[in-house]
C-alpha positions in Angstrom: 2.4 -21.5 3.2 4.7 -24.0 1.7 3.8 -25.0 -1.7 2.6 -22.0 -2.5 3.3 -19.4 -5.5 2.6 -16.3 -6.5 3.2 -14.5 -10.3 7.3 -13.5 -10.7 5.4 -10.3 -12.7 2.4 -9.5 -14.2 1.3 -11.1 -17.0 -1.2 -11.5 -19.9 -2.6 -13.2 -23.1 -5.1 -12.9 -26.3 -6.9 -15.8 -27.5 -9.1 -16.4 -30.0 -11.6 -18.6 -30.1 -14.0 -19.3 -33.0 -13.8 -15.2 -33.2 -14.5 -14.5 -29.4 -11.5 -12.5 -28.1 -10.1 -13.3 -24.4 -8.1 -11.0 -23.3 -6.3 -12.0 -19.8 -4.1 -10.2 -17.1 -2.7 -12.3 -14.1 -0.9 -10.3 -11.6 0.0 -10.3 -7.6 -2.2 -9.2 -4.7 -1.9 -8.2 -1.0 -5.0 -7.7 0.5 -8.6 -7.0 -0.6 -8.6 -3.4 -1.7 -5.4 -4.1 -4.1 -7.9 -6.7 -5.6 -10.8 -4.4 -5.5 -8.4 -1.8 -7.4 -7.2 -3.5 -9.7 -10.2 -5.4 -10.9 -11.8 -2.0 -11.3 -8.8 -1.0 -13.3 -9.8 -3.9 -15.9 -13.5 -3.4 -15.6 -13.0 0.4 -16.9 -9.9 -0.8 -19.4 -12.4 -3.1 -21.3 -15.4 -1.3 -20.3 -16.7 -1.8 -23.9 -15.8 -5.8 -23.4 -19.5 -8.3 -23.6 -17.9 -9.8 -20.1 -15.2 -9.2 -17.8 -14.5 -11.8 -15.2 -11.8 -12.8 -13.0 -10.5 -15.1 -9.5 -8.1 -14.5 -7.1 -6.5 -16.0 -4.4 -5.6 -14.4 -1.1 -4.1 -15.6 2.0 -4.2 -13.7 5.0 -5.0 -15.6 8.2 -6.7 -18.1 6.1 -7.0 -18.5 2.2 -10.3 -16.6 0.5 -10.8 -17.6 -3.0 -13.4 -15.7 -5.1 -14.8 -15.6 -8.7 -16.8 -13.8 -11.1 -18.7 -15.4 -14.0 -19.3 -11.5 -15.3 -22.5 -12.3 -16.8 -21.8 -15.6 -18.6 -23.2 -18.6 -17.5 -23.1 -20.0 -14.0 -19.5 -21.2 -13.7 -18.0 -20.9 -17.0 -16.1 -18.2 -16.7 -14.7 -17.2 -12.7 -14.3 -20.7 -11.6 -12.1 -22.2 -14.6 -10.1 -19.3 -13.3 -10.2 -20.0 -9.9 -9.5 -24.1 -10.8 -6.2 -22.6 -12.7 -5.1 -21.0 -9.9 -5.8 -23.3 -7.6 -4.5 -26.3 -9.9 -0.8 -24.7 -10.0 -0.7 -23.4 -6.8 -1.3 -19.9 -6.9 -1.8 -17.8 -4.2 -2.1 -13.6 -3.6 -2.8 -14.0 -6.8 -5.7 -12.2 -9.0 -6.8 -13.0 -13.0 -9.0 -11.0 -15.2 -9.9 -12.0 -18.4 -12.4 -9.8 -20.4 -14.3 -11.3 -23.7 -15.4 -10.2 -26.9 -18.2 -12.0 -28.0 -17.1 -12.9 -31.8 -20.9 -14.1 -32.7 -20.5 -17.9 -32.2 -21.7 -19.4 -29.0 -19.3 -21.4 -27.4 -21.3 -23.6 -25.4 -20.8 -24.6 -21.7 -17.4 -26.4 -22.4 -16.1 -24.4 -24.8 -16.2 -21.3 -22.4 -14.8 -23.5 -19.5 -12.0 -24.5 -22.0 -11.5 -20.8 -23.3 -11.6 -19.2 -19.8 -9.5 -21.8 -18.2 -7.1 -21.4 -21.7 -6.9 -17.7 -21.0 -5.9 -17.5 -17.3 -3.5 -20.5 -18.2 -1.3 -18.3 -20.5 -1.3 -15.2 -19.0 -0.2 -17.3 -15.7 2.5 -18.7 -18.3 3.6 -15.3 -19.2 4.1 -14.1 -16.0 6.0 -17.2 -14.6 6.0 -18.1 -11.1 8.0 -17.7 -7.9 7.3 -19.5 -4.6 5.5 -17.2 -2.3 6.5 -17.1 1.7 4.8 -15.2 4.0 7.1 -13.8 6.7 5.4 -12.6 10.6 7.0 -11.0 13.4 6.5 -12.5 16.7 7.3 -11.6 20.6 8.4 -14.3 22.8 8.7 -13.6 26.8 10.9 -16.3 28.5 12.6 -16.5 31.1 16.9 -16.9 30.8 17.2 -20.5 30.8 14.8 -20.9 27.7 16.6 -18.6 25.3 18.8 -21.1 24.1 15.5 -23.3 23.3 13.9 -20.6 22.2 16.4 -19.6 19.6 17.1 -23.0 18.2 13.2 -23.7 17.9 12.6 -20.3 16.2 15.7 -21.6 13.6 13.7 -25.2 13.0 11.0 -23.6 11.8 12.8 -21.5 9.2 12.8 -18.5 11.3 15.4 -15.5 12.3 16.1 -13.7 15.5 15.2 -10.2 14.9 16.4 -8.6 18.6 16.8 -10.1 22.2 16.0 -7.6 25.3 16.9 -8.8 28.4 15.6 -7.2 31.6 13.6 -9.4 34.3 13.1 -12.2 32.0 14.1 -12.4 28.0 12.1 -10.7 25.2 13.1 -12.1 22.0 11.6 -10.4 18.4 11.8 -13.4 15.9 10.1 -13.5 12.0 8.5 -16.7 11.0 7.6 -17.6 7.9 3.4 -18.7 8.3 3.0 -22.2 7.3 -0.2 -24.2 6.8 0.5 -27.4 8.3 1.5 -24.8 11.7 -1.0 -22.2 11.7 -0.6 -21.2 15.1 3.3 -21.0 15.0 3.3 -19.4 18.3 1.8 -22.2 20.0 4.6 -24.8 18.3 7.3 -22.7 19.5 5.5 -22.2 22.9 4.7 -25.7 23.3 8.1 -27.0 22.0 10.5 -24.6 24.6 7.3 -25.2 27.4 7.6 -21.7 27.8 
């Protein structure tokens, strides 16, 4: 996950545009019920809103991106969102924005530029802080590997947790995830030949 960032808090923005009011939250996410949740929070907070629309980005085991145009025009709305988001980096990360209609039309770019105005602020209000996802992993070995073990666990930014030693070595070790190593287990495995 290097590279990645999530919001240091939540944040949120009003902007007006030719008398259309945007009204947009940015905050973080876990998993997809905390999205679900919270975009239902929004949804009934601006129930009287003419759209509500939002993106969010999740990594799990992979990254999931999503958006919701909320009734405007085919990507106008969710995926300038989405594009902020994914153009600084964003990740666990979820924005709503709801609009007033203020009885001018925008036009195609002008919602784009609105939408992707609205997430960009709130995103600036919140601030960011680089987001590292931490897994615990179990290691058997057998005693003349632990010292490999150890070290390789330490190159790839991880930490011992607990070693057991019974017939061979158990070793409980967190590991931050990374995208260039997405099988972590298999580096460390592979670099010990354990």
């Amino acid at each position: 996950m290097n590279g990645f960032y999530t919001v240091a808090k939540e944040g949120s923005f009003k902007l007006n545009v030719k008398r259309s009011l945007f009204y947009s939250h940015i905050f973080e996410v876990s998993n997809n019920e905390s999205i679900r949740e919270k975009i239902k929070y929004y949804k009934q907070k601006y129930i009287d809103a003419t759209h509500v629309c939002w993106a969010y980005r999740l990594y799990e085991t992979d990254v999931i991106e999503f958006s919701s145009d909320g009734g405007e025009p085919s990507g106008t709305a969710g995926l300038p969102i989405l594009n902020t988001l994914k153009k600084n980096n964003m990740m666990n990360t979820c924005c709503v924005v709801a609009r007033y209609f203020g009885g001018v039309k925008l036009g195609v770019r002008g919602l784009i530029d609105a939408y992707s105005e609205a997430a960009y602020q709130a995103l600036k209000d919140a601030g960011t802080v680089a987001l590292v996802l931490m897994y615990e992993h179990i290691f058997r070995c057998d005693y003349a590997k632990v010292s490999d073990l150890i070290r390789s666990i330490q190159s790839l930014s991880g930490r011992v947790k607990n070693i057991e030693y019974s017939d061979d070595v158990v070793v409980s070790a967190i590991i931050p995830q990374r995208l260039d190593y997405p099988d972590i287990v298999s580096v460390i495995k592979k670099l010990v030949k354990i």
